[in-house]
C-alpha positions as protocol buffer text, in pm:
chain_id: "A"
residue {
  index: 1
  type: UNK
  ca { x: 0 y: 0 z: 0 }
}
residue {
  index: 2
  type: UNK
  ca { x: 131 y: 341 z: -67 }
}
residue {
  index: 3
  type: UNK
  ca { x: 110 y: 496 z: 299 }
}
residue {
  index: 4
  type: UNK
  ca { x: 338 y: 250 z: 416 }
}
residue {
  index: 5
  type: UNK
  ca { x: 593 y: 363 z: 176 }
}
residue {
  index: 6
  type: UNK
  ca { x: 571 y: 694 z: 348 }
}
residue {
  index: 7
  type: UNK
  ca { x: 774 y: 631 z: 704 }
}
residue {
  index: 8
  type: UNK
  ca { x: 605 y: 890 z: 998 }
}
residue {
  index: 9
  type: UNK
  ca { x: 829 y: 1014 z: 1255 }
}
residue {
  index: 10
  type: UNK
  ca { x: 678 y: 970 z: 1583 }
}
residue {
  index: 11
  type: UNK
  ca { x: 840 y: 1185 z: 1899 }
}
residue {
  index: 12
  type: UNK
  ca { x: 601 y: 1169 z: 2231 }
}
residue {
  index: 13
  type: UNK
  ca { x: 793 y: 1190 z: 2581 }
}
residue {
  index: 14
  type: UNK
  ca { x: 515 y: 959 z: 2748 }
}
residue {
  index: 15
  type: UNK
  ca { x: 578 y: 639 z: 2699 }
}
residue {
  index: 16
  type: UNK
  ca { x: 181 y: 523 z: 2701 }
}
residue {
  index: 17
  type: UNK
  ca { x: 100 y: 779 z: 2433 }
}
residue {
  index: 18
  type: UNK
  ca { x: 405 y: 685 z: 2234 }
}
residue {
  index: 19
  type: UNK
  ca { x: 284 y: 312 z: 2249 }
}
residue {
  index: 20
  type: UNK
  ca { x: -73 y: 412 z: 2204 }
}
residue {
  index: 21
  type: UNK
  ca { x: 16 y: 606 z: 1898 }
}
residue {
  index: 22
  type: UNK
  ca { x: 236 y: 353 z: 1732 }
}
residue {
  index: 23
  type: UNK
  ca { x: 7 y: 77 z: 1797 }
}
residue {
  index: 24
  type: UNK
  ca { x: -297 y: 274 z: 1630 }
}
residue {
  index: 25
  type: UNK
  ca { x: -121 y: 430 z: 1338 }
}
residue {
  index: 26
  type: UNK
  ca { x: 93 y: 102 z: 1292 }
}
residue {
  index: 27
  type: UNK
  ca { x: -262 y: -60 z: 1267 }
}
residue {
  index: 28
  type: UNK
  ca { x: -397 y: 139 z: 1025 }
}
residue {
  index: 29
  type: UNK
  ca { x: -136 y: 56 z: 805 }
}
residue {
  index: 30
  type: UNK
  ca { x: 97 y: 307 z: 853 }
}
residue {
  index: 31
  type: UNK
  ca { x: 487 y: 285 z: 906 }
}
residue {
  index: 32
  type: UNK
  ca { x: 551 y: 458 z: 1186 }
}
residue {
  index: 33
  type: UNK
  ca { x: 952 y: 526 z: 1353 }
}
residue {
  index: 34
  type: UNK
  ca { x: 939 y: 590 z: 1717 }
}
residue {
  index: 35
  type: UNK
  ca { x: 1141 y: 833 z: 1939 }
}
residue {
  index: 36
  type: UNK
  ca { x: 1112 y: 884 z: 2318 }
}
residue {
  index: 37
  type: UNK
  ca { x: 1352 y: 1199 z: 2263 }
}
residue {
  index: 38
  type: UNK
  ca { x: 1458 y: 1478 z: 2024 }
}
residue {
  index: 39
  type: UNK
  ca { x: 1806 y: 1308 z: 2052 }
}
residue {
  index: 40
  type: UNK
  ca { x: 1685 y: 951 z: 1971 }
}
residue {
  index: 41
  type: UNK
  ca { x: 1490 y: 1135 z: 1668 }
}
residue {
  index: 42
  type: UNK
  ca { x: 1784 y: 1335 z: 1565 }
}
residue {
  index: 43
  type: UNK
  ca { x: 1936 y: 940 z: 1588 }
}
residue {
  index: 44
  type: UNK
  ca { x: 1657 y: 827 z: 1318 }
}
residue {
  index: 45
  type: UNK
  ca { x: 1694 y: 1098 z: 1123 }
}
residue {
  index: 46
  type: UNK
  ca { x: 2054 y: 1036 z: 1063 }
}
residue {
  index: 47
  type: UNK
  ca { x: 1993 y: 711 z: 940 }
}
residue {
  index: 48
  type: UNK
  ca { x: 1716 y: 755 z: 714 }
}
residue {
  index: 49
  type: UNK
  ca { x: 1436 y: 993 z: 585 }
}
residue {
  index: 50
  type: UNK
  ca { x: 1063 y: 1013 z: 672 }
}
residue {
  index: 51
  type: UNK
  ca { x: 745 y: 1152 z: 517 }
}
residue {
  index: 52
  type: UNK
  ca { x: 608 y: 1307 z: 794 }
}
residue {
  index: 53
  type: UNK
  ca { x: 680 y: 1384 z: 1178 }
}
residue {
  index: 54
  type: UNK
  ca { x: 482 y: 1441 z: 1440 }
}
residue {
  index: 55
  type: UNK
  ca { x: 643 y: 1588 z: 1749 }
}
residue {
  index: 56
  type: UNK
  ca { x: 574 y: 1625 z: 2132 }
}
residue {
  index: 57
  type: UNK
  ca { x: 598 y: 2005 z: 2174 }
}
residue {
  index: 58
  type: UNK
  ca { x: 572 y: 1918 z: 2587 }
}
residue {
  index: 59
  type: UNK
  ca { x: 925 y: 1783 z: 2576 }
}
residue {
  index: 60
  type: UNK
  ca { x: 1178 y: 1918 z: 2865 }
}
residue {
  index: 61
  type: UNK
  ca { x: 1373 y: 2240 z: 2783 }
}
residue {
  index: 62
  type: UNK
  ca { x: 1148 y: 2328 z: 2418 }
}
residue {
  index: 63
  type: UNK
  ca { x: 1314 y: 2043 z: 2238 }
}
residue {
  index: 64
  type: UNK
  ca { x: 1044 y: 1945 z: 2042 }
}
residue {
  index: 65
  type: UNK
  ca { x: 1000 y: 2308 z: 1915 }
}
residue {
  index: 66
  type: UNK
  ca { x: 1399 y: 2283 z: 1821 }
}
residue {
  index: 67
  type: UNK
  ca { x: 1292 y: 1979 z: 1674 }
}
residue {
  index: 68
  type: UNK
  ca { x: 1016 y: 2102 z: 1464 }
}
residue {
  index: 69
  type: UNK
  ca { x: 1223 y: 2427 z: 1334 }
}
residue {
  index: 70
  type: UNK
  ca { x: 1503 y: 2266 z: 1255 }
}
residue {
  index: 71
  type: UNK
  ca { x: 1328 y: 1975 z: 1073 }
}
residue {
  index: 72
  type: UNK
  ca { x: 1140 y: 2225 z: 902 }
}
residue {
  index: 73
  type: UNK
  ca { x: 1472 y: 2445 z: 820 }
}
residue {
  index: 74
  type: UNK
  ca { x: 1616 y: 2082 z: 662 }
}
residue {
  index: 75
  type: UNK
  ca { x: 1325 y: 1916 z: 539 }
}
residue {
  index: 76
  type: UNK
  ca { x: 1048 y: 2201 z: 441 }
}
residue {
  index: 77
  type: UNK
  ca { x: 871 y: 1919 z: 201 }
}
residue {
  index: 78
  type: UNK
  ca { x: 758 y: 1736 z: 523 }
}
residue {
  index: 79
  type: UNK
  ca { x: 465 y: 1796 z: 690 }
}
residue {
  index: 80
  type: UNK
  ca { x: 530 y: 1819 z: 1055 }
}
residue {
  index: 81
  type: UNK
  ca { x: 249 y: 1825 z: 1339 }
}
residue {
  index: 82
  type: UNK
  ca { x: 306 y: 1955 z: 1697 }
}
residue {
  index: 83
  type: UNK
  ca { x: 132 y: 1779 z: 1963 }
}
residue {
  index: 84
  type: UNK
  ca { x: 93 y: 1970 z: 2277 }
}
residue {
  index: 85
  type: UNK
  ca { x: -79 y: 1999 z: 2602 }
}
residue {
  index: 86
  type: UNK
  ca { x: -67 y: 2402 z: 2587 }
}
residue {
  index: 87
  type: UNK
  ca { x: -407 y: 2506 z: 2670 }
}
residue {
  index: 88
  type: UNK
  ca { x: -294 y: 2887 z: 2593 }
}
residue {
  index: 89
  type: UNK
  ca { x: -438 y: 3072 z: 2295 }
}
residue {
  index: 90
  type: UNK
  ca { x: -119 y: 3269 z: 2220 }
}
residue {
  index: 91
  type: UNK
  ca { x: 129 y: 2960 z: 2356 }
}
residue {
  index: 92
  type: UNK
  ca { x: -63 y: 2754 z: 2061 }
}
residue {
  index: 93
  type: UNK
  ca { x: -46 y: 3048 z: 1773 }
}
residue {
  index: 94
  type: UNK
  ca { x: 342 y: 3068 z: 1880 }
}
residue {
  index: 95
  type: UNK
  ca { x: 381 y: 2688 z: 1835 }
}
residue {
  index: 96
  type: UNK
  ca { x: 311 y: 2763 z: 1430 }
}
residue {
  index: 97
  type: UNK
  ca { x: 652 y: 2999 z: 1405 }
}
residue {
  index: 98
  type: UNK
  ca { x: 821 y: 2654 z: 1412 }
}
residue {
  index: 99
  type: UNK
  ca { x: 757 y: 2577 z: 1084 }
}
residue {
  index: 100
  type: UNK
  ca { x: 461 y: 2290 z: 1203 }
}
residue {
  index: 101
  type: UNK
  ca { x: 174 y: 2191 z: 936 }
}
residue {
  index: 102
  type: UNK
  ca { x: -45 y: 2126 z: 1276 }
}
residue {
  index: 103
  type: UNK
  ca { x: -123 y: 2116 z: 1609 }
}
residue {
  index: 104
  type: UNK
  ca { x: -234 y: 1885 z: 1778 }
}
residue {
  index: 105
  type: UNK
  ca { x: -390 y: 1928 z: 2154 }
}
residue {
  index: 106
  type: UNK
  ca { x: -389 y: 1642 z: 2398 }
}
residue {
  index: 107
  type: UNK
  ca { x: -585 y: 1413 z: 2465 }
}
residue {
  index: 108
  type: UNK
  ca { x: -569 y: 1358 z: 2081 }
}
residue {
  index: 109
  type: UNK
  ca { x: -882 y: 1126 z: 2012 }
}
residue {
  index: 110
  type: UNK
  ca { x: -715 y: 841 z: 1781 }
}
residue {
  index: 111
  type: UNK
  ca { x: -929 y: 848 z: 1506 }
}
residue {
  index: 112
  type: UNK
  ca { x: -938 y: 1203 z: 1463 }
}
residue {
  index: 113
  type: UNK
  ca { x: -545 y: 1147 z: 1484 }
}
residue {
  index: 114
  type: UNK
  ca { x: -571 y: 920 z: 1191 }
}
residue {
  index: 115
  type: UNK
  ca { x: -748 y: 1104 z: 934 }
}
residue {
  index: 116
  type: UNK
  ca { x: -563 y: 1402 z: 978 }
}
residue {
  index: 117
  type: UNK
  ca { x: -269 y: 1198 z: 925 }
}
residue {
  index: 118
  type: UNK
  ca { x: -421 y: 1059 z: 569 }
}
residue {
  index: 119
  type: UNK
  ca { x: -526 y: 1436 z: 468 }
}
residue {
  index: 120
  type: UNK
  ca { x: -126 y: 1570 z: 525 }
}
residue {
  index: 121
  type: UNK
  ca { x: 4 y: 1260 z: 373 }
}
residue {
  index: 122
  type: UNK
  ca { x: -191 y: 1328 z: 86 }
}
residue {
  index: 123
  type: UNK
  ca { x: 3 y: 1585 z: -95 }
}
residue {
  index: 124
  type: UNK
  ca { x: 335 y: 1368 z: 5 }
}
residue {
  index: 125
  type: UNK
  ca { x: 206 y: 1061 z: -202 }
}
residue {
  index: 126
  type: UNK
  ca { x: 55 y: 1264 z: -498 }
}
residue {
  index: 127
  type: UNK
  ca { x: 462 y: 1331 z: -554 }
}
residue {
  index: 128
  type: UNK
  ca { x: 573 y: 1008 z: -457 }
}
residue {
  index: 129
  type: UNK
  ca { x: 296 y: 820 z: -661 }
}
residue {
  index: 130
  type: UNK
  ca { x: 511 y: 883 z: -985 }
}
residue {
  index: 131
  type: UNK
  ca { x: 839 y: 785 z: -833 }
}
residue {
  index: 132
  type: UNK
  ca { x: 803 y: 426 z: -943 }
}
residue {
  index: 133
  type: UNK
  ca { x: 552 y: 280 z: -1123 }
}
residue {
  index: 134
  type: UNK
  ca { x: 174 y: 113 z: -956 }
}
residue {
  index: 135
  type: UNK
  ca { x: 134 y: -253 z: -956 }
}
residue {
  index: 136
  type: UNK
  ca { x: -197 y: -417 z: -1006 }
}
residue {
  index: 137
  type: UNK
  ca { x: -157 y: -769 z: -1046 }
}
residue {
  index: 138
  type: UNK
  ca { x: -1 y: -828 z: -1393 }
}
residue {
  index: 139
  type: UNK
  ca { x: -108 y: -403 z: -1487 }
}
residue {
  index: 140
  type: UNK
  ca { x: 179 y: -202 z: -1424 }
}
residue {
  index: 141
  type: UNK
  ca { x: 71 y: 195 z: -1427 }
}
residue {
  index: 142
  type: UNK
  ca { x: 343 y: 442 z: -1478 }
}
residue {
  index: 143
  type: UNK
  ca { x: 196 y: 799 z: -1395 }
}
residue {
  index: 144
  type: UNK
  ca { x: 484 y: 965 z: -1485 }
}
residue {
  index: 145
  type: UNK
  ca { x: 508 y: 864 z: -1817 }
}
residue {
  index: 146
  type: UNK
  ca { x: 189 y: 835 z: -1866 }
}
residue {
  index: 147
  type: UNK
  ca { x: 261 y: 475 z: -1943 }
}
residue {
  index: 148
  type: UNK
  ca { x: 4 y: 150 z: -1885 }
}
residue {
  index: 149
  type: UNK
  ca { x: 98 y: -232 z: -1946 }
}
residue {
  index: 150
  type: UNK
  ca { x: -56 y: -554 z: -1911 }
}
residue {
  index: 151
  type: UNK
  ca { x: 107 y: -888 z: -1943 }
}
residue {
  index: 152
  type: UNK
  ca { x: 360 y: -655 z: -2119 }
}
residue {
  index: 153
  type: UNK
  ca { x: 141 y: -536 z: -2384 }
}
residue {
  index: 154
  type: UNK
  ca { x: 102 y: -141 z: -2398 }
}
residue {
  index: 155
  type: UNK
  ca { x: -263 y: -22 z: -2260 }
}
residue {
  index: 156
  type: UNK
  ca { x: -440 y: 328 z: -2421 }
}
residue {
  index: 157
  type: UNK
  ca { x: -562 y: 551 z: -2123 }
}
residue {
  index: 158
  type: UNK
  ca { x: -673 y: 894 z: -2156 }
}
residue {
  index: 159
  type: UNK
  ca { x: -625 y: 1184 z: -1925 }
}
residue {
  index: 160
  type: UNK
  ca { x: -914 y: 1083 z: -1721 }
}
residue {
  index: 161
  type: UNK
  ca { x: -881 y: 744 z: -1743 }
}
residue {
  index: 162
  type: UNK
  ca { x: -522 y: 833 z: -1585 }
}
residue {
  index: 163
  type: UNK
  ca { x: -690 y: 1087 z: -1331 }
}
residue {
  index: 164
  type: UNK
  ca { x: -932 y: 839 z: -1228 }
}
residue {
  index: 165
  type: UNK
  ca { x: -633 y: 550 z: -1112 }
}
residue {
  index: 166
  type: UNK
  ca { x: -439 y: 831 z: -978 }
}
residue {
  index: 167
  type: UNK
  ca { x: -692 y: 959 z: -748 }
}
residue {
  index: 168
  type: UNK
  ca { x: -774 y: 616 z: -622 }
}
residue {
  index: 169
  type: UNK
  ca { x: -431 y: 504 z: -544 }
}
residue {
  index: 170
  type: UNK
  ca { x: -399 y: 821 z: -329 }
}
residue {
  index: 171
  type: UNK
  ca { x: -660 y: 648 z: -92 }
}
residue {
  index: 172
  type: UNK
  ca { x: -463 y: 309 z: -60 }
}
residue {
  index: 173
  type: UNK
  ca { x: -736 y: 63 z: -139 }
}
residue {
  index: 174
  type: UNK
  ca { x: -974 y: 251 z: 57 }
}
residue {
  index: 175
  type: UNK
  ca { x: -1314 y: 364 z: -82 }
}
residue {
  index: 176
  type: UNK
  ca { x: -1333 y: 653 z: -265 }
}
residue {
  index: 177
  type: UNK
  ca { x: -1670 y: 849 z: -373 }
}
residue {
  index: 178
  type: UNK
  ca { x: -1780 y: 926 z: -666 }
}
residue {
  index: 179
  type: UNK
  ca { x: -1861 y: 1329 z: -604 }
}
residue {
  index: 180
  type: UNK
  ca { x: -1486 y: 1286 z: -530 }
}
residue {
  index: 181
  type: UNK
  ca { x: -1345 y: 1162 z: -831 }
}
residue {
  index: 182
  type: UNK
  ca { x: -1535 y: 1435 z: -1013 }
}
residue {
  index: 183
  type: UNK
  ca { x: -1374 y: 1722 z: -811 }
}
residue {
  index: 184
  type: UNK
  ca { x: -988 y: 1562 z: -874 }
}
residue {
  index: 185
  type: UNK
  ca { x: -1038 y: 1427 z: -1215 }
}
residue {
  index: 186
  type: UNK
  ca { x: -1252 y: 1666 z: -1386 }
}
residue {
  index: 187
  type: UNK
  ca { x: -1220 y: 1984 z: -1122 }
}
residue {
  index: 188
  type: UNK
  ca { x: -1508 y: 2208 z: -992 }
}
residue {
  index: 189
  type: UNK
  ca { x: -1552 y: 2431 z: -1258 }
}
residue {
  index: 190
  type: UNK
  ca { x: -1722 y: 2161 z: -1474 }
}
residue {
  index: 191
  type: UNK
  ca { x: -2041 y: 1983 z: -1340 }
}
residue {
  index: 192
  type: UNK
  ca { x: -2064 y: 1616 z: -1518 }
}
residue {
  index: 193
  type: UNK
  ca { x: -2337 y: 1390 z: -1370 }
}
residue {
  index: 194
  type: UNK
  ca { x: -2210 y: 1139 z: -1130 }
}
residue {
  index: 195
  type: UNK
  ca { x: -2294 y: 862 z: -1364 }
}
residue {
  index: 196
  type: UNK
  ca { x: -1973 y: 978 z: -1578 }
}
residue {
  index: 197
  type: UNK
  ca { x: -1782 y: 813 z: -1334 }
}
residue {
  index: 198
  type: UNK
  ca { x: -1955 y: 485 z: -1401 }
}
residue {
  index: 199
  type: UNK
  ca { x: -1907 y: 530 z: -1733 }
}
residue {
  index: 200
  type: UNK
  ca { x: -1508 y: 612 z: -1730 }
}
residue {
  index: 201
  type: UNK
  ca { x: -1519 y: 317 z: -1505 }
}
residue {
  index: 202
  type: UNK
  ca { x: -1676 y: 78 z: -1704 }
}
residue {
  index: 203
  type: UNK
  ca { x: -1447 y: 179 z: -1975 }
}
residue {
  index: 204
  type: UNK
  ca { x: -1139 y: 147 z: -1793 }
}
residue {
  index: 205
  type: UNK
  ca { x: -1237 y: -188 z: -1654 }
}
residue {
  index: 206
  type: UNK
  ca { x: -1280 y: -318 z: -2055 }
}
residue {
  index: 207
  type: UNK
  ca { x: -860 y: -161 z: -2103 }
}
residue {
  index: 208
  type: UNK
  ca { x: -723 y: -328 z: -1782 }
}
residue {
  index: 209
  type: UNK
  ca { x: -961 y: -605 z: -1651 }
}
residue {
  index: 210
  type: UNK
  ca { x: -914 y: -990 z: -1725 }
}
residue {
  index: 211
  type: UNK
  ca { x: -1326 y: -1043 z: -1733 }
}
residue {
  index: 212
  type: UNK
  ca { x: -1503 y: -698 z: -1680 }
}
residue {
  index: 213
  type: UNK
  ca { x: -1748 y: -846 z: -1596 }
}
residue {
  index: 214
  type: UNK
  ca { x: -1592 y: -1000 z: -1240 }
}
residue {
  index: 215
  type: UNK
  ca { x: -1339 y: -709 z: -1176 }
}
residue {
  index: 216
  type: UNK
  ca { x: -990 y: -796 z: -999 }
}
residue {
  index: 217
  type: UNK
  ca { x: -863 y: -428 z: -998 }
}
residue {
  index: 218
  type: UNK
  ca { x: -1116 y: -168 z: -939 }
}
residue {
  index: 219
  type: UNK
  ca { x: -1351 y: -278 z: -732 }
}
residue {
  index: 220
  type: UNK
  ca { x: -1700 y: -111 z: -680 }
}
residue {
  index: 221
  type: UNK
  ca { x: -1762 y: 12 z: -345 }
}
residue {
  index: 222
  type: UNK
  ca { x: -2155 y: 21 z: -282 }
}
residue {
  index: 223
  type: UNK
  ca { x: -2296 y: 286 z: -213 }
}
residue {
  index: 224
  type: UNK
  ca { x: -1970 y: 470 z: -164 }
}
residue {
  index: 225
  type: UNK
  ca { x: -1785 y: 420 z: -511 }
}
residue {
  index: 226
  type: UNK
  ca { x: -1473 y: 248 z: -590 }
}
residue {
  index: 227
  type: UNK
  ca { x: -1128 y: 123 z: -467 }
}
residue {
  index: 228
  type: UNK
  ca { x: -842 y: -33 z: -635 }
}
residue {
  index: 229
  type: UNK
  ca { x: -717 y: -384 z: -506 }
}
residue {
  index: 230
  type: UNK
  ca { x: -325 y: -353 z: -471 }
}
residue {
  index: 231
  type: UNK
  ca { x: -352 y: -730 z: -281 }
}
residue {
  index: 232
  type: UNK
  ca { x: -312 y: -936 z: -623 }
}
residue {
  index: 233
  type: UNK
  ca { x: -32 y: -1146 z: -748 }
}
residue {
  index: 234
  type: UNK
  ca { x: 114 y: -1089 z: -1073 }
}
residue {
  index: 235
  type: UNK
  ca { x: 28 y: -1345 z: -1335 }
}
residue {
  index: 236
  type: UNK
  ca { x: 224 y: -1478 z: -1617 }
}
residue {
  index: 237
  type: UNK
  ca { x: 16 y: -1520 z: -1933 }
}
residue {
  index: 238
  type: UNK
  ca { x: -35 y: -1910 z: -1861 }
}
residue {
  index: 239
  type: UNK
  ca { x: -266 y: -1770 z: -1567 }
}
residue {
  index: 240
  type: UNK
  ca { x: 11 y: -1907 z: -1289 }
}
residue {
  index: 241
  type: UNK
  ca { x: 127 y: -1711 z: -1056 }
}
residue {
  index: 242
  type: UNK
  ca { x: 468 y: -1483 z: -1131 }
}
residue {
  index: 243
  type: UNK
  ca { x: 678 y: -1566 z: -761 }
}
């Protein structure tokens, strides 16, 4: 899945939280690095790069602001959240001249810590989602160059054939709506009925589908919309499966 491509930074003095955190995110299918400290952070940091950090801002001596500003001075491409137990109007407002993305007050329910992390990470895997190309069982989907293959052979996609894949691999696997697909493939200036998603879909499904009729790829989503299905093996042309 793409989010776990995308390694989170995780700095939280207390040692429950820091578990609680880990365990949730790590569940969710996130890969998350752990730090009890700025210095163990500073430690991770050294060693390799991450997508996103978020960053006790109650650590001893403001090291988790010194964290955050000099993350942000090194890294500006990274989203970084502060998350803080500063009840203090101004204290909170001050927290944002250290180059944070968010903040985050404790206790931060773990759901709502979730989805904020998806809506950050967002813009991070929109660039990294043309780094290499997608996998979908035996399609292989190169956004960059614009580029579609299956079982080797070159696939014809159009620009919002493209858009539509694009936009669902942001989510993961995970549902997407229609009304959504329509605002990031087509925009908000034009107003196509929801049904042209169906249709693009159906379309897409006769390009890069085995049997359209029993879809492998992009599955339909009731009542939602759709999803792609990243869980597939590829398949050599003899139908076994490519180990």
């Amino acid at each position: 899945m793409p989010y776990r491509n995308l390694p989170i930074l995780l700095v939280e003095g207390d040692e429950l939280l820091r578990f609680s955190f880990l365990e949730h995110l790590q569940r969710q299918g996130f890969f998350v690095l752990g730090a009890a400290s700025a210095e163990d952070a500073v430690r991770i940091l050294a060693d390799r790069s991450v997508r996103m950090a978020i960053i006790d801002f109650d650590l001893p001596g403001g090291r988790g602001h010194l964290l955050a500003d000099q993350l942000h001075v090194t890294n500006p491409q990274i989203p970084i959240i502060g998350h803080s137990s500063e009840t203090d109007l101004d204290a909170q407002l001050a927290a944002y001249s250290y180059g944070i993305d968010d903040l985050w007050i404790k206790p931060q329910p773990l759901s709502l810590a979730i989805a904020k992390c998806r809506a950050l990470l967002r813009r991070t895997l929109a660039e990294t989602l043309t780094d290499s190309p997608l996998q979908l069982g035996d399609v292989t989907v190169d956004l960059r160059r614009q580029i579609v293959m299956r079982d080797h052979e070159p696939v014809a996609l159009n620009e919002k054939e493209l858009g539509i894949i694009r936009t669902l691999a942001m989510e993961e696997g995970a549902p997407v709506r229609r009304e959504t697909l329509l605002a990031h493939v087509w925009g908000f200036d034009t107003r196509p009925a929801v049904r042209t998603v169906d249709n693009y879909i159906v379309s897409l499904r006769r390009k890069i589908e085995r049997d359209p009729s029993e879809p492998q790829y992009l599955i339909t989503v009731g009542g939602i919309g759709y999803r792609l299905n990243f869980s597939l093996p590829i398949l050599r042309r003899n139908g076994t499966t490519n180990t």
